[in-house]
ZALONU-57735 format. One record per atom (N, C-alpha, C, CB): residue number from 1; x, y, z. Coordinates in steps of 0.02 Angstrom, whole numbers. Glycine has a CB too. Example, Ala and Ser with C-alpha at 12.3 -4.5 7.8 and 13.67 -1.06 7.14 Angstrom:
REM residues 2
lofi resi 1	c1 660	c2 -284	c3 390;
lofi resi 1	c1 615	c2 -225	c3 390;
lofi resi 1	c1 660	c2 -165	c3 390;
lofi resi 1	c1 565	c2 -224	c3 452;
lofi resi 2	c1 642	c2 -112	c3 354;
lofi resi 2	c1 684	c2 -53	c3 357;
lofi resi 2	c1 645	c2 2	c3 394;
lofi resi 2	c1 704	c2 -30	c3 286;
***
This chain:
REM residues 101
lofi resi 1	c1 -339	c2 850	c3 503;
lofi resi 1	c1 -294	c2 896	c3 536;
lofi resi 1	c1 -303	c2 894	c3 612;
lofi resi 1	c1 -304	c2 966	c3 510;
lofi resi 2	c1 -387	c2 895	c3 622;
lofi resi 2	c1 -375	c2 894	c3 695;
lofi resi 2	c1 -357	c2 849	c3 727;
lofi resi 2	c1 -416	c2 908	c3 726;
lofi resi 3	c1 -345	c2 757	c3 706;
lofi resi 3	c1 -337	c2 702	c3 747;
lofi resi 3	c1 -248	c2 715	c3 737;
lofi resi 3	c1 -382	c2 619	c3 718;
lofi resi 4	c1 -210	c2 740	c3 684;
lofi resi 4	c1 -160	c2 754	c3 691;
lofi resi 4	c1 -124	c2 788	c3 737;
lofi resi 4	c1 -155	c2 768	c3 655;
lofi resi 5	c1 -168	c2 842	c3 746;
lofi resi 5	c1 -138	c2 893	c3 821;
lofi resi 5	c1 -163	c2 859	c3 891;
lofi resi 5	c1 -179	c2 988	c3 822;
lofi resi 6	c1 -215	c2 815	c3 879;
lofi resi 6	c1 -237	c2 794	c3 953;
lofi resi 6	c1 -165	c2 742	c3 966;
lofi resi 6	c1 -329	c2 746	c3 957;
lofi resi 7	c1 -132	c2 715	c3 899;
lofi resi 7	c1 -101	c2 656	c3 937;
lofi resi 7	c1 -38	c2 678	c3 935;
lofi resi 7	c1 -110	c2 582	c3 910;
lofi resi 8	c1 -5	c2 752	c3 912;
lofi resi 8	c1 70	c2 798	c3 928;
lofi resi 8	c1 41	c2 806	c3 994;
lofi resi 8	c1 94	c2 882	c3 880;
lofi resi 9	c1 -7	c2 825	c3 1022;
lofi resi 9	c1 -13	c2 867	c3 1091;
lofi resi 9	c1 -33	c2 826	c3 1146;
lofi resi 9	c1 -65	c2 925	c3 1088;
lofi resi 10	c1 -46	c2 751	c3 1135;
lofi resi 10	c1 -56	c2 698	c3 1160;
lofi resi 10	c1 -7	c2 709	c3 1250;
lofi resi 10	c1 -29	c2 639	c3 1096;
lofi resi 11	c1 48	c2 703	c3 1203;
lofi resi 11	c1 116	c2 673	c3 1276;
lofi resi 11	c1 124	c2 748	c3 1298;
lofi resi 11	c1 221	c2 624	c3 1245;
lofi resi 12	c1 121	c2 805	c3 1255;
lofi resi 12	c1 119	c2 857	c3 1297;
lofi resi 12	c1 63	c2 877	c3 1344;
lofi resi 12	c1 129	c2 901	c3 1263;
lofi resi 13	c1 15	c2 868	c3 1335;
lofi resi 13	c1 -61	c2 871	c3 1392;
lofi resi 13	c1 -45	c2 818	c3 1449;
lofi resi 13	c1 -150	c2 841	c3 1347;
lofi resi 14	c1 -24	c2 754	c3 1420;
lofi resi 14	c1 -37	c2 697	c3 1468;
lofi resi 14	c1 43	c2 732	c3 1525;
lofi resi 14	c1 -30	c2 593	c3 1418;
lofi resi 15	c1 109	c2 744	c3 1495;
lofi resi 15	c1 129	c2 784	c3 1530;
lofi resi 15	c1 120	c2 846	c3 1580;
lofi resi 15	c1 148	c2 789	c3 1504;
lofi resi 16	c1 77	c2 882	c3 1565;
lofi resi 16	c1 47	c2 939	c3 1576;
lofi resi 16	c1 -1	c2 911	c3 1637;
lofi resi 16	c1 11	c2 971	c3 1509;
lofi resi 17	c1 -28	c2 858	c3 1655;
lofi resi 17	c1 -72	c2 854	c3 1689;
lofi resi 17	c1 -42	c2 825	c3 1739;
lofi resi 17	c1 -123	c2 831	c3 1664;
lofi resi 18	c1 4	c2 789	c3 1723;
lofi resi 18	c1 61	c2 742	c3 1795;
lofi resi 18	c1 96	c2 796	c3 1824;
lofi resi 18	c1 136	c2 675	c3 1766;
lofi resi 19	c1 99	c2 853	c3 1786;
lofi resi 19	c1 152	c2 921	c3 1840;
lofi resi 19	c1 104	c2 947	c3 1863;
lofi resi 19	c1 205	c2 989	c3 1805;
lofi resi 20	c1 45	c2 939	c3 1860;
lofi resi 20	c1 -22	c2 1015	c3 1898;
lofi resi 20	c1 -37	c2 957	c3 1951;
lofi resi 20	c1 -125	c2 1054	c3 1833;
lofi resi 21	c1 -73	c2 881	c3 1939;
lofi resi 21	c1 -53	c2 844	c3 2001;
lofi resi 21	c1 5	c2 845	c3 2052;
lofi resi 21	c1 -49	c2 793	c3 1984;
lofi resi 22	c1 57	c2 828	c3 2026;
lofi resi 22	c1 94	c2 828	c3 2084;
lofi resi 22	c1 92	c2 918	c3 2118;
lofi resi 22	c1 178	c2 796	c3 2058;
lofi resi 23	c1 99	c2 951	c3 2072;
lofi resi 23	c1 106	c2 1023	c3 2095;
lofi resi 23	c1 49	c2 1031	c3 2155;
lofi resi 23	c1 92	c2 1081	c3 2027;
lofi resi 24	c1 -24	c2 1016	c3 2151;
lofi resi 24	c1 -69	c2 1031	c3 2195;
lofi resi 24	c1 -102	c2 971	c3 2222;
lofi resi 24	c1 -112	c2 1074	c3 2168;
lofi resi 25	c1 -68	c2 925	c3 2240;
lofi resi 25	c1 -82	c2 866	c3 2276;
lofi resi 25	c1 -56	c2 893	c3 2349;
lofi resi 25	c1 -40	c2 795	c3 2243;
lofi resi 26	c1 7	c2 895	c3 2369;
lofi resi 26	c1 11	c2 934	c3 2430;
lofi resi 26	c1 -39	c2 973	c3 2456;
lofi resi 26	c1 56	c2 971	c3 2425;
lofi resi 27	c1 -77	c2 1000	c3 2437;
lofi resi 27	c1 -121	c2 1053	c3 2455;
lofi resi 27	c1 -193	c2 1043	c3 2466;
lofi resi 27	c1 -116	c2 1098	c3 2409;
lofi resi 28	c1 -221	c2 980	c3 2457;
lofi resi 28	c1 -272	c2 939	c3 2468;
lofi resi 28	c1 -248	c2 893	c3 2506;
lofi resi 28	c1 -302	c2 914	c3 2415;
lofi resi 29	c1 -331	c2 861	c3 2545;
lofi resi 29	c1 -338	c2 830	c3 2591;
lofi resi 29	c1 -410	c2 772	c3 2561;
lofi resi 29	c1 -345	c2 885	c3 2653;
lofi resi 30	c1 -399	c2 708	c3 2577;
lofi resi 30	c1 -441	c2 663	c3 2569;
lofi resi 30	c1 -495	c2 708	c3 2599;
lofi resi 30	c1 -424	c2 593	c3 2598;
lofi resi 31	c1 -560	c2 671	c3 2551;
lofi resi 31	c1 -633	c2 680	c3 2577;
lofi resi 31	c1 -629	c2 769	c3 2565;
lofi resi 31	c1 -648	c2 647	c3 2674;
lofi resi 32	c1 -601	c2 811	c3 2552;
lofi resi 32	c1 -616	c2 879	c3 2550;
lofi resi 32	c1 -668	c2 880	c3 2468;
lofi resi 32	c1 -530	c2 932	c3 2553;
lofi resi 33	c1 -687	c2 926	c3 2456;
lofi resi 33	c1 -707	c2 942	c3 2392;
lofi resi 33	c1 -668	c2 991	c3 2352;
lofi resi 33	c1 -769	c2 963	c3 2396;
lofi resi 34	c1 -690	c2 977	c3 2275;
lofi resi 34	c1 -674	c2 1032	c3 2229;
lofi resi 34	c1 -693	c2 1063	c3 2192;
lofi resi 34	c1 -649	c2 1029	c3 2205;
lofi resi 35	c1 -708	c2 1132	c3 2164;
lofi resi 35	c1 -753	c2 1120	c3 2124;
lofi resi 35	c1 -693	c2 1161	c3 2063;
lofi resi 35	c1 -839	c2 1153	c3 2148;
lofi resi 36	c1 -714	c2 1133	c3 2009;
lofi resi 36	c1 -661	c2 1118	c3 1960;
lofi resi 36	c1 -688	c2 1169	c3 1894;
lofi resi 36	c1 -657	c2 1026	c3 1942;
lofi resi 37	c1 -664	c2 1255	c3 1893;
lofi resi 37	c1 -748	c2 1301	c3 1873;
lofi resi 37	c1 -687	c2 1284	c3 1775;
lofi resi 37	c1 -773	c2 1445	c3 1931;
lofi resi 38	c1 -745	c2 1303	c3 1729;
lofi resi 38	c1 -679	c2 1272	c3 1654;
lofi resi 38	c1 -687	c2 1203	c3 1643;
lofi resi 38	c1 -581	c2 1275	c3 1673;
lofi resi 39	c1 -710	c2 1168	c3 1673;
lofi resi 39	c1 -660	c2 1096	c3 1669;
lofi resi 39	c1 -661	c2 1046	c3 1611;
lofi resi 39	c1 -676	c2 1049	c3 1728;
lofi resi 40	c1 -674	c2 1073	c3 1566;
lofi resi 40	c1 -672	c2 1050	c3 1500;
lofi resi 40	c1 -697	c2 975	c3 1500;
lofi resi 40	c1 -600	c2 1058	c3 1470;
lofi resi 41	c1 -645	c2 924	c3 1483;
lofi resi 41	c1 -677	c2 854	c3 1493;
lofi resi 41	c1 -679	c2 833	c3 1554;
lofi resi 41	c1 -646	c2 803	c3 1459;
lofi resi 42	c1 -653	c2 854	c3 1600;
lofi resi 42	c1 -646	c2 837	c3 1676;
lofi resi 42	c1 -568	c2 802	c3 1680;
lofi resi 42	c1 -714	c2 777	c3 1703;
lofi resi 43	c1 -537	c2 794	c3 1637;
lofi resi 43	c1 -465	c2 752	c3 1661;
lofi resi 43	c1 -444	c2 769	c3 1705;
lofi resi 43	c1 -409	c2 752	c3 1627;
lofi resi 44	c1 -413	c2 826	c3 1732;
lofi resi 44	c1 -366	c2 858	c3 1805;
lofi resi 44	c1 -402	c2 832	c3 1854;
lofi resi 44	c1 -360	c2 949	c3 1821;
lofi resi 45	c1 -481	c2 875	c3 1841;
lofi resi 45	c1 -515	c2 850	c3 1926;
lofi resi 45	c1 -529	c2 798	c3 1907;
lofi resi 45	c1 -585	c2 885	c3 1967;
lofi resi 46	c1 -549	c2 743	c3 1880;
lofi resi 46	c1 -540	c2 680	c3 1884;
lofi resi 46	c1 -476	c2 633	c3 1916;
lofi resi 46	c1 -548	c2 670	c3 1825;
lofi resi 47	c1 -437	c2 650	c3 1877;
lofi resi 47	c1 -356	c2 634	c3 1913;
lofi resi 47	c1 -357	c2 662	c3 1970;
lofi resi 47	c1 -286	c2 666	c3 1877;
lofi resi 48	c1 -380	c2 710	c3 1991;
lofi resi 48	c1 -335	c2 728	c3 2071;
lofi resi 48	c1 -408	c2 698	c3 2131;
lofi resi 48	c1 -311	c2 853	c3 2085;
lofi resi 49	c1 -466	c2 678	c3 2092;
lofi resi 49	c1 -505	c2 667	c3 2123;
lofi resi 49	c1 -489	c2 586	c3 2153;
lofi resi 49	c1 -561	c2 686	c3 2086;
lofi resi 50	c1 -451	c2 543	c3 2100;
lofi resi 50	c1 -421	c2 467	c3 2096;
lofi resi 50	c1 -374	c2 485	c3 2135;
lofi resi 50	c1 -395	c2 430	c3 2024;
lofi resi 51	c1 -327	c2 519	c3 2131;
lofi resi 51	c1 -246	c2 535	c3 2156;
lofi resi 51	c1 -267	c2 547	c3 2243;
lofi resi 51	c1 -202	c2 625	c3 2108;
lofi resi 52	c1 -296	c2 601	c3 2268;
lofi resi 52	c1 -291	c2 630	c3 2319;
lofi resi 52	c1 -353	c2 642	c3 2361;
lofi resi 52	c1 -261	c2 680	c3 2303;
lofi resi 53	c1 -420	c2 577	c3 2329;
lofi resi 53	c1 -490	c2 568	c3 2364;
lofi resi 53	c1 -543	c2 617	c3 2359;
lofi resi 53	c1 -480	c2 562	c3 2431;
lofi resi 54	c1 -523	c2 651	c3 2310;
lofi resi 54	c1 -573	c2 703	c3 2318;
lofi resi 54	c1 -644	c2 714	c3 2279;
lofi resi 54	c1 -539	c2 756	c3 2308;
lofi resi 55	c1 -701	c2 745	c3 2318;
lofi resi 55	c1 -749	c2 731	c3 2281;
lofi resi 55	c1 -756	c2 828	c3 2226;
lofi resi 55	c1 -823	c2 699	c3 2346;
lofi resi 56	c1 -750	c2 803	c3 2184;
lofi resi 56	c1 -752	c2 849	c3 2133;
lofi resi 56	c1 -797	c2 877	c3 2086;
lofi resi 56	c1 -720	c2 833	c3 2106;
lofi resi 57	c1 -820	c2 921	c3 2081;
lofi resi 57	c1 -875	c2 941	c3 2031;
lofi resi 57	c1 -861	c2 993	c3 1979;
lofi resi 57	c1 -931	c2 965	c3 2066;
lofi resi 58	c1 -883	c2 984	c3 1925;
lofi resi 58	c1 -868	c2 1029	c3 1861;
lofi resi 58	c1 -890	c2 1076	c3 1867;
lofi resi 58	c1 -885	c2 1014	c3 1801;
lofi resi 59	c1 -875	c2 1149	c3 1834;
lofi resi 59	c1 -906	c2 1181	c3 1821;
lofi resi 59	c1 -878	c2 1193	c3 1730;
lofi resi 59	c1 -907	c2 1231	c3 1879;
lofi resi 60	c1 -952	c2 1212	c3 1719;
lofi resi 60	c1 -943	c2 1219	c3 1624;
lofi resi 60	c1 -992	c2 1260	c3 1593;
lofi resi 60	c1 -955	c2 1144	c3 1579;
lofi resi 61	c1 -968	c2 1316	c3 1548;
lofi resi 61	c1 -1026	c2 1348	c3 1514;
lofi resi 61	c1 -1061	c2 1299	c3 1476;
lofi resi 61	c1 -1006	c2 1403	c3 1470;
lofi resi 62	c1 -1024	c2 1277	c3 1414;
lofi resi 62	c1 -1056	c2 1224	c3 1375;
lofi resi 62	c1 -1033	c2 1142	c3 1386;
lofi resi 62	c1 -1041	c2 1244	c3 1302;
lofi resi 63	c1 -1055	c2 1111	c3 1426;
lofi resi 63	c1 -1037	c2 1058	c3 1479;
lofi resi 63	c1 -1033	c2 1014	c3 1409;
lofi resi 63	c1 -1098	c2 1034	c3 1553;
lofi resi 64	c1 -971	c2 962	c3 1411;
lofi resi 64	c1 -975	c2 896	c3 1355;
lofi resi 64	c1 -1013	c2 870	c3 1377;
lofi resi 64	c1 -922	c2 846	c3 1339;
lofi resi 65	c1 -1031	c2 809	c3 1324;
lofi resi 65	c1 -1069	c2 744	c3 1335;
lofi resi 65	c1 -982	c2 701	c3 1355;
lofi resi 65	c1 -1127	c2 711	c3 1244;
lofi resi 66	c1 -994	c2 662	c3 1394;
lofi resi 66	c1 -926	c2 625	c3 1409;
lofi resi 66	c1 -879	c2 629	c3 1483;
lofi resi 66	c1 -881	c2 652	c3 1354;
lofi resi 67	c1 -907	c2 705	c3 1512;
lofi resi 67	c1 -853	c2 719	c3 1547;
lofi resi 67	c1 -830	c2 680	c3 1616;
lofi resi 67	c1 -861	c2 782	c3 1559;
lofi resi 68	c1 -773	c2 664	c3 1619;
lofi resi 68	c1 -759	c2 601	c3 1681;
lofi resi 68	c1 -770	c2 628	c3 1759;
lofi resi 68	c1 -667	c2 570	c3 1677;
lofi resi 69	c1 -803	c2 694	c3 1771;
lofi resi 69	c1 -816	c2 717	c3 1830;
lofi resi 69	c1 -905	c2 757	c3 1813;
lofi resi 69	c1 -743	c2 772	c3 1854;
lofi resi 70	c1 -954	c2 735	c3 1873;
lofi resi 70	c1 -1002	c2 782	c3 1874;
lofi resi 70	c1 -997	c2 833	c3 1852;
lofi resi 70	c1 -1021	c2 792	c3 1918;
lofi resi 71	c1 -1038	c2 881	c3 1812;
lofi resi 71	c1 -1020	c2 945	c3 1804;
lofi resi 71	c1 -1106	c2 976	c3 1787;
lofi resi 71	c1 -952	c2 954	c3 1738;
lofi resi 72	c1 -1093	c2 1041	c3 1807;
lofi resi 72	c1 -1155	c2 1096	c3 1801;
lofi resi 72	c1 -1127	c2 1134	c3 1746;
lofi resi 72	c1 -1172	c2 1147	c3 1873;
lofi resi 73	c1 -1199	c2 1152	c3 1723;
lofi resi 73	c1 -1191	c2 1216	c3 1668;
lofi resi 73	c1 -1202	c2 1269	c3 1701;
lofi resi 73	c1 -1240	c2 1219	c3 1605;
lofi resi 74	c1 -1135	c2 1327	c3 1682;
lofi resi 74	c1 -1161	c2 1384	c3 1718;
lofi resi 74	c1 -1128	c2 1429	c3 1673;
lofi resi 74	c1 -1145	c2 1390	c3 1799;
lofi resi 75	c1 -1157	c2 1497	c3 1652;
lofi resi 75	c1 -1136	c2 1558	c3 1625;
lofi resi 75	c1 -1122	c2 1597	c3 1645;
lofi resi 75	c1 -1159	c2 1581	c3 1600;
lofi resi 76	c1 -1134	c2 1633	c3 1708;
lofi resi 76	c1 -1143	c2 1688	c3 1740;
lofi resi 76	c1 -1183	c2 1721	c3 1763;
lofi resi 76	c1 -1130	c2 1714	c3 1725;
lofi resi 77	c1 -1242	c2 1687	c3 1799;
lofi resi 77	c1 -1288	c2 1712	c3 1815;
lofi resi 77	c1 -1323	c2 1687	c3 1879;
lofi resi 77	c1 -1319	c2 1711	c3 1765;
lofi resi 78	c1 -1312	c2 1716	c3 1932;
lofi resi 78	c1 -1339	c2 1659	c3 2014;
lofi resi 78	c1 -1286	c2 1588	c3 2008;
lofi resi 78	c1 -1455	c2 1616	c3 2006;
lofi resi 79	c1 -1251	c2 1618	c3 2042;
lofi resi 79	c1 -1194	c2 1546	c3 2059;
lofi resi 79	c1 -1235	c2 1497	c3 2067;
lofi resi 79	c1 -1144	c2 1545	c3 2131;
lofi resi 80	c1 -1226	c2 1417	c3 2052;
lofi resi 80	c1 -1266	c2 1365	c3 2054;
lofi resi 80	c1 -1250	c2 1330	c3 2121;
lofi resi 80	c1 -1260	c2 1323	c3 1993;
lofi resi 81	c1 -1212	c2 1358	c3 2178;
lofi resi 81	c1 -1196	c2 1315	c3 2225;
lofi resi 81	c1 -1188	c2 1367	c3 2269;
lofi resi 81	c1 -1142	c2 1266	c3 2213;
lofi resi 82	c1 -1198	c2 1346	c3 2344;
lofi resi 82	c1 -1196	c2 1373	c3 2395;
lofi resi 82	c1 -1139	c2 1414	c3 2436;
lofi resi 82	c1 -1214	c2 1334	c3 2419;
lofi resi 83	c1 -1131	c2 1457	c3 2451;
lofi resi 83	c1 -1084	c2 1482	c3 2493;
lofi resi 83	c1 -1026	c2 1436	c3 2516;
lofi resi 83	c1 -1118	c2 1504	c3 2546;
lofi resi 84	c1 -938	c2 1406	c3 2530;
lofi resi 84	c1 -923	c2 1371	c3 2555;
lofi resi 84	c1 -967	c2 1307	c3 2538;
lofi resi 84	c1 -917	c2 1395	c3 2608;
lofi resi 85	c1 -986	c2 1278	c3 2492;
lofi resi 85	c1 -1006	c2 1240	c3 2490;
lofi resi 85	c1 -931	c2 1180	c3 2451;
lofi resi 85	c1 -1074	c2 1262	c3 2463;
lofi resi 86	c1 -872	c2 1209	c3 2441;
lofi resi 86	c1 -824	c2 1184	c3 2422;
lofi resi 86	c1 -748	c2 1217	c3 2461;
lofi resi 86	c1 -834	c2 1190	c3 2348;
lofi resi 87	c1 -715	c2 1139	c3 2443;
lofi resi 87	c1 -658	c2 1185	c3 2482;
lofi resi 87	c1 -622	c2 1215	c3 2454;
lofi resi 87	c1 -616	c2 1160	c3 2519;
lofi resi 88	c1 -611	c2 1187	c3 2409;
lofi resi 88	c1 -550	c2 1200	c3 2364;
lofi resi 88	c1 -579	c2 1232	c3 2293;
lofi resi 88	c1 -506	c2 1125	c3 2350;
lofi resi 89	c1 -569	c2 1291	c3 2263;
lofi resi 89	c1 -604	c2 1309	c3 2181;
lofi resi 89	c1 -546	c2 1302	c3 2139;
lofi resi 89	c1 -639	c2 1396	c3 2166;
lofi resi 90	c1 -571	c2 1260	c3 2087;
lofi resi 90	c1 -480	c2 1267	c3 2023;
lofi resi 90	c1 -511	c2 1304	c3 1992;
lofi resi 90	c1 -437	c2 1196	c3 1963;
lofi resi 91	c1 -452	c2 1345	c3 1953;
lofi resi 91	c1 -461	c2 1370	c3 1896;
lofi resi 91	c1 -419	c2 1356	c3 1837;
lofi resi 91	c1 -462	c2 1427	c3 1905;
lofi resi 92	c1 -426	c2 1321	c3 1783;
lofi resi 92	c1 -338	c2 1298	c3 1764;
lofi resi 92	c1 -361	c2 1318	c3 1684;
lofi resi 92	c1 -301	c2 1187	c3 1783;
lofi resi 93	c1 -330	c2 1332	c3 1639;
lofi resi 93	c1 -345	c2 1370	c3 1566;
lofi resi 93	c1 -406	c2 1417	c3 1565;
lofi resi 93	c1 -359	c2 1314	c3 1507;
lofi resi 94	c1 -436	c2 1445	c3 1596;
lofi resi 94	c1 -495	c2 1465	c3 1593;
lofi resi 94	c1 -474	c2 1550	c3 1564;
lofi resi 94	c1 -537	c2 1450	c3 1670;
lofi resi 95	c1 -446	c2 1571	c3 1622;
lofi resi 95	c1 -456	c2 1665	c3 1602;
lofi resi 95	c1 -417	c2 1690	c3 1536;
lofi resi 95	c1 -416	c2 1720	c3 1673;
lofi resi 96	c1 -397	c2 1632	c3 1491;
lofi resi 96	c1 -376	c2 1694	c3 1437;
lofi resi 96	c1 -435	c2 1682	c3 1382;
lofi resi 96	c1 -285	c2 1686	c3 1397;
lofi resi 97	c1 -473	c2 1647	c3 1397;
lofi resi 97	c1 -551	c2 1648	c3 1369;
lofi resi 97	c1 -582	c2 1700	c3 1393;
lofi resi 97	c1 -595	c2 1588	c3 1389;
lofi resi 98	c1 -585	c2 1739	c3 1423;
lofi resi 98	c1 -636	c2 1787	c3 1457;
lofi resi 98	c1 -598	c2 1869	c3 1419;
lofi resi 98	c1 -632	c2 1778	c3 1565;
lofi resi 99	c1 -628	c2 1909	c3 1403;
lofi resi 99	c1 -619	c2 1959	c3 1385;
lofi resi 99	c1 -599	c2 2013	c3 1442;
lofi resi 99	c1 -668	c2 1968	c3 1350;
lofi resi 100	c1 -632	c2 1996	c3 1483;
lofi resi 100	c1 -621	c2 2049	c3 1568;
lofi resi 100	c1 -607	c2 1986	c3 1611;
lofi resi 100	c1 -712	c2 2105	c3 1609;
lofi resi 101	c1 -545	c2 1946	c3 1605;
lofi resi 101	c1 -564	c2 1893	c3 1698;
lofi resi 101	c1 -546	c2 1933	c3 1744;
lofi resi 101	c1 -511	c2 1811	c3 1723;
***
């Protein structure tokens, strides 16, 4: 069942990810950073990191084995990175996981 729904939702994700690129490509700048907090396997910030130069980092509670961008494990507890230490923060599917976002 599940390789069935991965491959209905296939062209809709791979869709889904060419409209959030173009959508926030304007809005970046080569060489800026990102930090990408959710980022599941890393596809988006991976893509926009290829697309628009950017150096990108994950953020993930339970980080995959696999993911196509660096990523930290983090829960909620002492942010793992510095003040401005990024320019840009995504957030993209994340808050209807959270009970209070």
């Amino acid at each position: 069942m599940k390789a069935l729904l991965r491959r209905l939702h296939a062209p809709v994700y791979e869709k889904r990810l060419e409209v959030l690129c173009e959508l926030l490509s304007p809005h970046l700048e080569p060489g800026e950073s990102l930090l990408d907090v959710g980022c599941g396997s890393g596809q988006l910030g991976s893509r926009l990191a290829e697309r628009c130069g950017l150096e990108v980092q994950g953020l993930e509670v339970r980080p995959r084995g696999g993911c196509l961008i660096p990523v930290t494990a983090y829960s909620g507890g002492g942010f793992p990175f510095d003040d401005d230490a990024f320019d840009t923060v995504l957030l993209a599917d994340i808050l209807h996981h959270e009970p209070e976002p």
